[in-house]
Structure formats: C-alpha cells, structure tokens
C-alpha positions as CSV (number, residue, x, y, z in Angstrom):
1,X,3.7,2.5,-33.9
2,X,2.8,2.5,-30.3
3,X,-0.9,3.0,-29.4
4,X,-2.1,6.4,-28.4
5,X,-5.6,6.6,-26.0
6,X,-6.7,8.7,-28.9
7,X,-6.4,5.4,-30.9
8,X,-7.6,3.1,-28.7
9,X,-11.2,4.7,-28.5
10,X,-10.8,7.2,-25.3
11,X,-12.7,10.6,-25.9
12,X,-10.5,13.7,-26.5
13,X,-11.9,15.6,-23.2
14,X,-10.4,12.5,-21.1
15,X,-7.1,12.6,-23.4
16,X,-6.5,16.0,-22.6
17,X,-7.4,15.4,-18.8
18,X,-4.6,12.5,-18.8
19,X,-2.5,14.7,-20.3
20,X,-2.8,17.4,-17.6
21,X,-1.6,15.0,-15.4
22,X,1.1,14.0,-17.0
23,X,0.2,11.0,-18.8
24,X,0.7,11.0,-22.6
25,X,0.8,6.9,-23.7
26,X,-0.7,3.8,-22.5
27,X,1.2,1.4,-20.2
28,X,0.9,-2.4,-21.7
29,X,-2.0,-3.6,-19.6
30,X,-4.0,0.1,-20.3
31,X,-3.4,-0.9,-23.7
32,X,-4.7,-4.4,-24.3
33,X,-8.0,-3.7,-22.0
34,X,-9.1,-0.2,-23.3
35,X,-10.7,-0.8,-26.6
36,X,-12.6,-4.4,-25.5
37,X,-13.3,-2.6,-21.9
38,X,-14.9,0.9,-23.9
39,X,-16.8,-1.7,-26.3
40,X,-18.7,-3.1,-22.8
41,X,-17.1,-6.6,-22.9
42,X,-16.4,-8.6,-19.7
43,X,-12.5,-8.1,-18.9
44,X,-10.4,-11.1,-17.1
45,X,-6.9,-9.2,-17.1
46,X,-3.9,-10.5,-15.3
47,X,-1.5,-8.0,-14.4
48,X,0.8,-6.9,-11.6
49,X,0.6,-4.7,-8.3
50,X,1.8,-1.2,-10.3
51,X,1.1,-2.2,-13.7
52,X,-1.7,0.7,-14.4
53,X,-4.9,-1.5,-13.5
54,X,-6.6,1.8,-12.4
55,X,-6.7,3.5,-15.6
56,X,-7.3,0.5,-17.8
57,X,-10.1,0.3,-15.9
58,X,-10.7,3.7,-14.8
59,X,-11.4,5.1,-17.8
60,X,-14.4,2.8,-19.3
61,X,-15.9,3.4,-16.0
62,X,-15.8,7.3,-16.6
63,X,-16.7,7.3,-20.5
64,X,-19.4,5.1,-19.8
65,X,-21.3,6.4,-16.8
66,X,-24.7,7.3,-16.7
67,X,-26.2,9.8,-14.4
68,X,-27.0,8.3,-11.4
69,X,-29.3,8.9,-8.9
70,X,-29.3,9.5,-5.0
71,X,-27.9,6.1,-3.5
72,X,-28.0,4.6,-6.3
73,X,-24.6,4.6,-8.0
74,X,-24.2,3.2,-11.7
75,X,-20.8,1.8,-11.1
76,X,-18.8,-0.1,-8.4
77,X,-15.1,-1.4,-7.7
78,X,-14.1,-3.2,-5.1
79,X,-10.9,-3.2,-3.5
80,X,-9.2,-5.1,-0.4
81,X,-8.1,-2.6,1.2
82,X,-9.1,1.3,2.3
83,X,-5.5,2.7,1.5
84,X,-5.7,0.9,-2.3
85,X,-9.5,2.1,-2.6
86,X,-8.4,5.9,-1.8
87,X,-5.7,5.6,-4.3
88,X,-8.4,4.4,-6.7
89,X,-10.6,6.6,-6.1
90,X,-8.4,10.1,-6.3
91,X,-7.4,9.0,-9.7
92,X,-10.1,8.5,-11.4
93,X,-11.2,11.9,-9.9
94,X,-8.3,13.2,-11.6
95,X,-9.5,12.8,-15.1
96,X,-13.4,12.0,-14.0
97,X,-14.7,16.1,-15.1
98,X,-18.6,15.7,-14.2
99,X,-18.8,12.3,-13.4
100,X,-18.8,11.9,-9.9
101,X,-16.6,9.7,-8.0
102,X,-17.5,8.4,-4.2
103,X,-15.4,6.5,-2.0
104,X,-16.3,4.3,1.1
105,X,-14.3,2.3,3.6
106,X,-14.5,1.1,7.3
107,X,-12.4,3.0,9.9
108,X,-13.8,6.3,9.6
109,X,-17.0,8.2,10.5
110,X,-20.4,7.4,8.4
111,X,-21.7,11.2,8.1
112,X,-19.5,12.3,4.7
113,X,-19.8,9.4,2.9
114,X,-23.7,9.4,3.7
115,X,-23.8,12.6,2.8
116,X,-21.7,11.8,-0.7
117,X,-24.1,8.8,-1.1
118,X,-27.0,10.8,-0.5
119,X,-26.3,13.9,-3.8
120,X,-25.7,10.6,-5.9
121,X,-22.5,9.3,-7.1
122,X,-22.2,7.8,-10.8
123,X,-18.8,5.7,-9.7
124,X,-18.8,4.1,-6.0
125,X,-15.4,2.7,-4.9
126,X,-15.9,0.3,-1.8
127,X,-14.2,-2.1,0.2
128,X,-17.2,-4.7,1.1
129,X,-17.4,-4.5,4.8
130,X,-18.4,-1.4,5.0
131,X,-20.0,-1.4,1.8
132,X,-22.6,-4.2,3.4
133,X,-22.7,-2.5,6.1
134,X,-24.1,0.7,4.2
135,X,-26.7,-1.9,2.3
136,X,-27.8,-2.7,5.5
137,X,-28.6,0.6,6.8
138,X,-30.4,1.2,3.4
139,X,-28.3,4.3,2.8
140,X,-27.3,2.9,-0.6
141,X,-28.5,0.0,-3.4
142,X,-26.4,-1.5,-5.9
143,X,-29.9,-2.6,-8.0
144,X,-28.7,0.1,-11.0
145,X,-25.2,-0.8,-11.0
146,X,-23.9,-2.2,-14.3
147,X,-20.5,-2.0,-14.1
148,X,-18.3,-3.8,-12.0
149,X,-14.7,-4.0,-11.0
150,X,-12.8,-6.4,-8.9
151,X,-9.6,-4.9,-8.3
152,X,-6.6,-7.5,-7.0
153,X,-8.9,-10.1,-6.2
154,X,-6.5,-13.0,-5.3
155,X,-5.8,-10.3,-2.4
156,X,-9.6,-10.5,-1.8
157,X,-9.3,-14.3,-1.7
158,X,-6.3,-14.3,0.8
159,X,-7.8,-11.7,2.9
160,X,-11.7,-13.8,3.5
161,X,-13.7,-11.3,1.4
162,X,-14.9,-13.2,-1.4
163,X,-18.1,-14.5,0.1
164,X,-18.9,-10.7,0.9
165,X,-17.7,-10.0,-2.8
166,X,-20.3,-12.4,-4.5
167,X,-23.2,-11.6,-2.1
168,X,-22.8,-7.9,-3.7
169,X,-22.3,-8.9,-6.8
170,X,-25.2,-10.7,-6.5
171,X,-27.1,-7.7,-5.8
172,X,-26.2,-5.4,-9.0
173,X,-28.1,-5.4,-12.4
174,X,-28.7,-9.0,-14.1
175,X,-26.7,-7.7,-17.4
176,X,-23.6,-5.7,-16.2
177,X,-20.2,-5.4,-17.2
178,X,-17.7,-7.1,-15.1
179,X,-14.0,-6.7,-14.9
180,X,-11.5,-8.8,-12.8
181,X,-8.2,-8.1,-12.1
182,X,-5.6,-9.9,-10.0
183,X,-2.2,-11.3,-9.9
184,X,-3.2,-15.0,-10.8
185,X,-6.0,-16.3,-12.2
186,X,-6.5,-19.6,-10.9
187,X,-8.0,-21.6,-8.3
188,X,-10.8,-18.8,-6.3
189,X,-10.5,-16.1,-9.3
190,X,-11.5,-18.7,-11.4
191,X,-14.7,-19.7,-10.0
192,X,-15.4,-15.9,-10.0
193,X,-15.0,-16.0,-14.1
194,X,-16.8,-18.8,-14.2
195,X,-19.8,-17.5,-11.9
196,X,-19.7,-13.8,-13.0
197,X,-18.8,-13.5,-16.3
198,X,-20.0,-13.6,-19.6
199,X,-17.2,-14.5,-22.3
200,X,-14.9,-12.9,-20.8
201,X,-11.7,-11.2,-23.1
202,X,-8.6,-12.6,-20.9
203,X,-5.6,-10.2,-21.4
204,X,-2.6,-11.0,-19.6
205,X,0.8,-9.2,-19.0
206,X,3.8,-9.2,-17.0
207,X,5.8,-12.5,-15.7
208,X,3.5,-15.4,-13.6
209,X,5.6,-14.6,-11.0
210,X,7.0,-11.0,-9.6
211,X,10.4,-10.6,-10.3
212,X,12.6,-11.6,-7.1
213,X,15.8,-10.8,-8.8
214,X,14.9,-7.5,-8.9
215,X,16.1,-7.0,-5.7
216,X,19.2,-8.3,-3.8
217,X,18.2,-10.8,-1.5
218,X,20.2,-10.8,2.1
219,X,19.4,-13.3,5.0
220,X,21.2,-12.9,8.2
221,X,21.7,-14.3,11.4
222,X,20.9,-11.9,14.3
223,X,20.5,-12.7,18.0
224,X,16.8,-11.5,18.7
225,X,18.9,-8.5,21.2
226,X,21.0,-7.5,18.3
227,X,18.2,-7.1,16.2
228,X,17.2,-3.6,16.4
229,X,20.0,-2.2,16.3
230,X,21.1,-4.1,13.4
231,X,17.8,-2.1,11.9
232,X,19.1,1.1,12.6
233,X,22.2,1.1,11.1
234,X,20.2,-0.6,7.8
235,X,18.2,2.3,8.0
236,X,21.0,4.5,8.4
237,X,22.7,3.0,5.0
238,X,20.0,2.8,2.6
239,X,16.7,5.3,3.8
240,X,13.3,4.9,2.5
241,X,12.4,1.3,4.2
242,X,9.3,-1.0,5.2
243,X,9.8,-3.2,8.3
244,X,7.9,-6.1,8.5
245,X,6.5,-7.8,11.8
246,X,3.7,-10.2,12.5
247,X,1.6,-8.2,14.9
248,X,-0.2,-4.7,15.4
249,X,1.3,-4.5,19.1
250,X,5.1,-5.6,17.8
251,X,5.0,-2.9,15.5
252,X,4.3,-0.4,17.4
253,X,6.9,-1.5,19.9
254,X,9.3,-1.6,17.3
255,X,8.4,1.9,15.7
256,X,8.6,3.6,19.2
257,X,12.3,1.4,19.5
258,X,13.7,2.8,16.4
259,X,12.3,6.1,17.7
260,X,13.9,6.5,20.8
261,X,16.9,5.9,18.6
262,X,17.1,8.5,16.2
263,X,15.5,6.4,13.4
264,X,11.8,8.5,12.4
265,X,9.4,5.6,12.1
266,X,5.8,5.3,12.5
267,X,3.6,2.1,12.6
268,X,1.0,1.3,10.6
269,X,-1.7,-1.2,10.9
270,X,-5.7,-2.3,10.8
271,X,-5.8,-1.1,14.7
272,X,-5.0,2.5,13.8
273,X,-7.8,5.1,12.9
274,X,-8.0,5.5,8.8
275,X,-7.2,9.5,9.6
276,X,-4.2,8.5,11.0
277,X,-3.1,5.8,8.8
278,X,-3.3,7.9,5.8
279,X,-1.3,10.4,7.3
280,X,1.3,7.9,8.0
281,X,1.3,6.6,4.5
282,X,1.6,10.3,3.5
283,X,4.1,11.2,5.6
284,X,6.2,8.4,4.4
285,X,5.7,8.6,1.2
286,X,7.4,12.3,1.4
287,X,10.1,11.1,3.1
288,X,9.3,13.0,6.8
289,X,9.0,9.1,8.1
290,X,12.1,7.0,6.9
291,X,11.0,3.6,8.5
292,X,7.4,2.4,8.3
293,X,6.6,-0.2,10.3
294,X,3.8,-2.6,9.2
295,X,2.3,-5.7,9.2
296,X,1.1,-8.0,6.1
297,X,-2.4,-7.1,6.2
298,X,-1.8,-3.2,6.5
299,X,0.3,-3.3,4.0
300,X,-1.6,-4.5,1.1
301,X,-2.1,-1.8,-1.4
302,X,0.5,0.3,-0.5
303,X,1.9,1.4,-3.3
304,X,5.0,3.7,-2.8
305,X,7.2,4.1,-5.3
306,X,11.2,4.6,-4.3
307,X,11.5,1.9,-0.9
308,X,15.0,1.7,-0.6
309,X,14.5,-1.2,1.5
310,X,12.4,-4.5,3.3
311,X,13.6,-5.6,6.4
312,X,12.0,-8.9,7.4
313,X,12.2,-8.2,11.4
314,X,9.6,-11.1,11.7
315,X,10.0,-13.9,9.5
316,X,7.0,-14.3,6.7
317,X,4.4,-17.1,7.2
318,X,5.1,-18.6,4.1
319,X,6.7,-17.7,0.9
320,X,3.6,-16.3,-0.6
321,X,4.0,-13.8,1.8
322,X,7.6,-13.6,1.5
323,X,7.3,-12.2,-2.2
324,X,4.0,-9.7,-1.2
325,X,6.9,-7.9,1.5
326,X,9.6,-8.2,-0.5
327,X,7.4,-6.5,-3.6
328,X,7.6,-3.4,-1.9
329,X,11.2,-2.4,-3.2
330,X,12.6,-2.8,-6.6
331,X,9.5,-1.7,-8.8
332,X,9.1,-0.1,-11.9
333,X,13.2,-1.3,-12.7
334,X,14.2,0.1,-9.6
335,X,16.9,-2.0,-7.6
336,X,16.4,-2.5,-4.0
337,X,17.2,-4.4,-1.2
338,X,15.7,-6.8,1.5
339,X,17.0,-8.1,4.3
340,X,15.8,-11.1,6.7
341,X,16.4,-11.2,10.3
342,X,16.6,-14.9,11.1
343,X,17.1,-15.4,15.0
344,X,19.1,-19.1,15.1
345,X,16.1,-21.5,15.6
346,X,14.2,-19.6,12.5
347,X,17.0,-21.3,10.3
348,X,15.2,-23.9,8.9
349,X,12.0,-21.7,8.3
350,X,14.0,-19.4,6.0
351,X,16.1,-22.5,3.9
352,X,12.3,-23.4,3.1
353,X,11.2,-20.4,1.9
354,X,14.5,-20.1,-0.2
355,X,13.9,-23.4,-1.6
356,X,10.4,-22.8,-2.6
357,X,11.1,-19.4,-3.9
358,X,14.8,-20.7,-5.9
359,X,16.8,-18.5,-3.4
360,X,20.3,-19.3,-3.0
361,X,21.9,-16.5,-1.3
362,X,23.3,-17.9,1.9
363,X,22.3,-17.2,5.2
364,X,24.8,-15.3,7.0
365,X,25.9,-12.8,9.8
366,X,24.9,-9.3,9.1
367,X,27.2,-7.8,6.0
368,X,28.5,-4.1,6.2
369,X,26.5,-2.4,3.8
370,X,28.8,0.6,3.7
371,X,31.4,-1.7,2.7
372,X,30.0,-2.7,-0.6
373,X,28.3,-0.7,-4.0
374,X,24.6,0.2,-2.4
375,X,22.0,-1.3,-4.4
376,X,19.8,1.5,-3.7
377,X,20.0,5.4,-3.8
378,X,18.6,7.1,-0.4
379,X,15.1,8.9,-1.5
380,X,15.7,13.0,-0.4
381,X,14.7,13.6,3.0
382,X,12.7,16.7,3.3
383,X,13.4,20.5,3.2
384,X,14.1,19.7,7.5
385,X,15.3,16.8,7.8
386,X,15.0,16.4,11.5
387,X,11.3,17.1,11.4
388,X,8.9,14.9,13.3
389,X,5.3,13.4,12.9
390,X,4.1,17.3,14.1
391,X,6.4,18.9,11.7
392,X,8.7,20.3,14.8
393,X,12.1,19.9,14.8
394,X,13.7,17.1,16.9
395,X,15.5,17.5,20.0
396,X,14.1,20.1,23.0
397,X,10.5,20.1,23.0
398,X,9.0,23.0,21.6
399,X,11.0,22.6,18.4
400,X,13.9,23.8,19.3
401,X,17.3,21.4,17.5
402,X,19.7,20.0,19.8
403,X,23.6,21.8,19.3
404,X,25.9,19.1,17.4
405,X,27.4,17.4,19.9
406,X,25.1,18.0,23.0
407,X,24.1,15.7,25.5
408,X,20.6,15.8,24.6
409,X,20.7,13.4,21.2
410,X,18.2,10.8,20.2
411,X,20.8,8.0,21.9
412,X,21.3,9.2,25.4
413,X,17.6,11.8,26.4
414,X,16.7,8.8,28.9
415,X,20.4,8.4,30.7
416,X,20.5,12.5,30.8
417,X,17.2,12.7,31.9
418,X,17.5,10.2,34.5
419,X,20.7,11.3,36.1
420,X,20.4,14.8,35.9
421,X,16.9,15.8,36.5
422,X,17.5,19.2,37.9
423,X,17.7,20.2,34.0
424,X,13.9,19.3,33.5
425,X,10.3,20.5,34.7
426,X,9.9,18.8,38.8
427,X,6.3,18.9,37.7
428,X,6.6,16.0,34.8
429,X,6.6,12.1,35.9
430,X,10.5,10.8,36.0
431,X,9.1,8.2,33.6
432,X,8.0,10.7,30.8
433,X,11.2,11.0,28.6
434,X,10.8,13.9,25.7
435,X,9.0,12.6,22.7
436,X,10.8,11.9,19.7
C-alpha cells in the first residue's frame, strides 16, 4: 500500500490544506524524507529539478516552526535563484495556515520585505546576496534559526554562492536542522555534508543523470543568416519554446527579431527588473508569450511545465549545460523536442558535446518538422491569441487587429511604413515602426 502523508507523520490540518490544493499522495522523494525530516534529523536527499523537493521539505519547516520574533526568523532556505525562491516560497504559503512565510531576493525594492522582516517571519526564504546584504544593514539575524534548507545546491556551486552559503550558515544556531538538496552529491555538496551536518539520512531518487532520451534530439546546420528564420518556423510547428543564447544583449536582440516577425517572444535575463521578469515568466507560462528568450543563468529555476521545445540558438558552453537547457522540455513523461543551431565552424563543438553526453543523432540540415509525427502537442494559446505583452490585440496600435490579408501584418509594417508614409502620423520619427 502506497504511503499517505497521514501515515507518514504530517498533521491532519496540513493534510487537509494539501488536499485543497489538489494534492492527495506523496511523490517518491516527499516520501522517503518526510518521516526522518518531521523527526528533526539532518536530510542529504538527491533528487531531480521537479521531483517535489519543496514539499518534502516544506512541510517539516511548517509543522515544526516556532513563533518567531521581529527579524528574527526560526527557519531559512536558500535558493540560487529569485524566480525558484518565489516558487518556494508561494507554496509553502499555500498550506503554511499561521505560520508565516517571508521571501527575500535582490532586484527589487528593500521597503516590503523590511517591512515583512520587521512583523516577524517564522520561515525566511532567501537567495544569499541579498540575504547578506540585509545582515549587513542589521534589518534581520539568523542567531535563532534552527532549521536550514539548501535547495539545489550543486546550482549554488555552479553559480559562485557557496562561500556566501557557509558564511550564513555559519551564523544560525550551533544545533539546527540542516537539509541539502541537489542533483549530485559529490565533489562541493560533499564538503557541505561533511562541514554542516550531523549524521545525515541520505535519501536518493531518480536516475544519476536526467533523462536525455526523453526528448528527441535534432542538430542542424544553419548559416548564422538563416538562423532566425529557421526559429520561426520551429516556433510556428511546435509552440511553447525556450531559446537559448549566451548573452543578456543577444537575447534581447533575438526577442525583438522574432517579434518583428510575428513570433510573441520576450527576453528574460539577470539585467531585467525582478517585476518585470516575473511577469515574463508569467506571461509565458500562460501561453500570451510563445518564445522565451533566455540565457543559462536566468534560466535556472524555471520550472514550467508543458515546453514544447529548446532551441539552442547559441551553442552551450559545455555539456553540463547542454543537459540544464535541454531539461526544460520533456518532464514529468512529457516528450519534447530540442533543436541545436550549429553555424559550420561550431561543428566540432557540438560532435564533443554528443560524444560526452552518448548522442548519436547526426548533424544535419534543418528537417521539415511538419513533414514528420510531432513529438510534442502545441500548449493552448490564450482566449486572444494575438494578444501582446499589454494584453492589446496585435496589429494597428490601439488594439485594433489587422483584416486577414492586409498589408499591415507582422512581416511587412516596416516596408509599408517606409514606402507609404502618408498612411501614418507626420508627427512620429520615420524610424519608429509600430510595436509588436
């Protein structure tokens, strides 16, 4: 018989909270951490992006808490990134009832979380730069904190932040409760377990290594002015999709590219504003934005469920990377497809990767994808599907749509604009071209 959370120690009151939300039974990883997390032992689980970390974690946190007092919160966890530590954080509020759950992050003002720190939160969920940066303004002290969570902490390794991580750690109550969770558990991770932990109960689930045949695995050959085109119409075939590139200004080019071409795409990355990257997330995560366009760092933590698609439109560094991107699609037994772009003198770079990662699809010219069975079903666009970033219909500014068949389409506002400006406003700048 499969475990319930009644069985497994978790108060009714939080039970019937779960099951408000939906949530009736355990995952695997929720199961083999609850009963040693709610008994106060030291947790090393292993587990993969979308594997139910948060509750298996979540929940000790809440049962546990103690009142806390102003700037003083009783429990912490520690995540890499500010889009994972808002996810974090509005679950556990989900279920939480009295217990009182803050949430701080970089990128945003100081006043409401000072504010929020200031009434007293029991459970603080931080990322550490702004987290230190708050213990350095003495606006909060982690002196009372006894529980910890690490959450994906080889990302923390990857990402610099495990200096930051111990010198907070360092700061919170002699005996604690500390529970790690990442990916892998070797090489930095270790020395955390070995530094930070008492005994620790090591639960592990899931494979070593994600699985890459999930997905189906294309790698073609496009000539670096074919390329965005070549993103379009894979847009165009399979819907929902992440484009990688290396930089914060290339994908914003790239998202204004697809843009002027009838693809709606936004960019996201560390340069934009936290307001505005959450709405991006949240816009594409409801389908209003088919295309995100991101780079490695921004990306870590999304977790969207349904990506059609990862396009490679810069190659990866390494093949570490390679999986993290191509991890986006084909989760939860979903099928889904990425796609390189390998411009001719980025052949080798790409046979390496394949070798390392036991790839042997071959590297060819782009395939037609409407040719052959789609490995992916389009997500559902919304209730208007031609509705922008401001919610406005595309086409004539002001909202109104374009007439099937009109001159004015996504492909051709800059040629009509530019040849027949007598149609226009005298008053706007010839260079101005009606947003998408």
């Amino acid at each position: 018989m499969s475990p319930t959370f009644a069985r497994l120690g978790v108060p009714e009151s939080v039970c019937r909270a779960l099951a408000r939300s939906g949530i009736h039974k355990p995952f695997e990883i929720q199961a083999a951490v609850l009963a040693d997390a709610l008994a106060g032992r030291d947790i090393c689980g292993r587990a993969p992006t979308g594997s139910g970390k948060t509750l298996a974690f979540g929940i000790p946190l809440v049962v546990n808490a103690h009142r806390a007092k102003s700037r003083r919160p009783r429990a912490l966890v520690l995540s890499p990134t500010r889009e994972l530590a808002d996810q974090i954080a509005s679950e556990l509020r989900t279920f939480s009832g009295q217990v009182r759950v803050g949430v701080v992050y970089g990128g945003v003002g100081y006043g409401a979380q000072l504010k929020k720190l200031q009434r007293g939160v029991e459970i603080l969920v931080a990322c550490p730069g702004r987290l230190e940066d708050l213990i350095d303004r003495r606006a909060v002290s982690l002196h009372e904190v006894d529980q910890v969570v690490i959450d994906e902490a080889d990302r923390m390794a990857d990402m610099g932040f495990l200096p930051a991580v111990r010198r907070l750690l360092d700061q919170t109550a002699a005996r604690r409760q500390t529970l790690m969770f990442s990916a892998t558990l070797d090489r930095d991770v270790a020395k955390l377990t070995r530094d930070y932990q008492h005994h620790p109960v090591t639960h592990e689930v899931g494979e070593m290594k994600p699985d890459i045949a999930a997905a189906d695995h294309r790698f073609w050959t496009v000539d670096k002015n074919r390329r965005i085109a070549t993103c379009v119409d894979l847009i165009s075939a399979t819907g929902s999709t992440i484009v990688f590139c290396r930089t914060r200004h290339g994908s914003d080019r790239l998202a204004r590219q697809l843009a002027k071409r009838g693809v709606r795409a936004a960019a996201l990355h560390g340069g934009h504003t936290q307001s505005r990257r959450t709405r991006t997330l949240k816009e594409f995560t409801t389908g209003r934005v088919e295309a995100l366009v991101a780079t490695d760092v921004a990306a870590r933590g999304i977790h969207v469920e349904g990506v059609a698609s990862v396009i490679h439109f810069d190659p990866p560094e390494d093949q570490k990377a390679y999986l993290h991107r191509s991890g986006r699609t084909a989760r939860a037994g979903r099928s889904g497809l990425v796609v390189s772009l390998i411009q001719p003198d980025q052949v080798g770079g790409a046979k390496r990767i394949q070798r390392q990662l036991g790839l042997k699809q071959p590297i060819t010219s782009p395939d037609r994808l409407d040719a052959d069975p789609s490995p992916v079903k389009r997500r559902p666009r919304p209730d208007n599907p031609t509705a922008g970033r401001n919610g406005r219909a595309q086409g004539r500014p002001g909202g109104h749509r374009s007439k099937p068949g009109s001159a004015r389409t996504a492909g051709n506002r800059r040629r009509v604009y530019q040849t027949n400006p007598k149609r226009h406003n005298r008053s706007r700048p010839r260079s101005r071209v009606p947003s998408r």
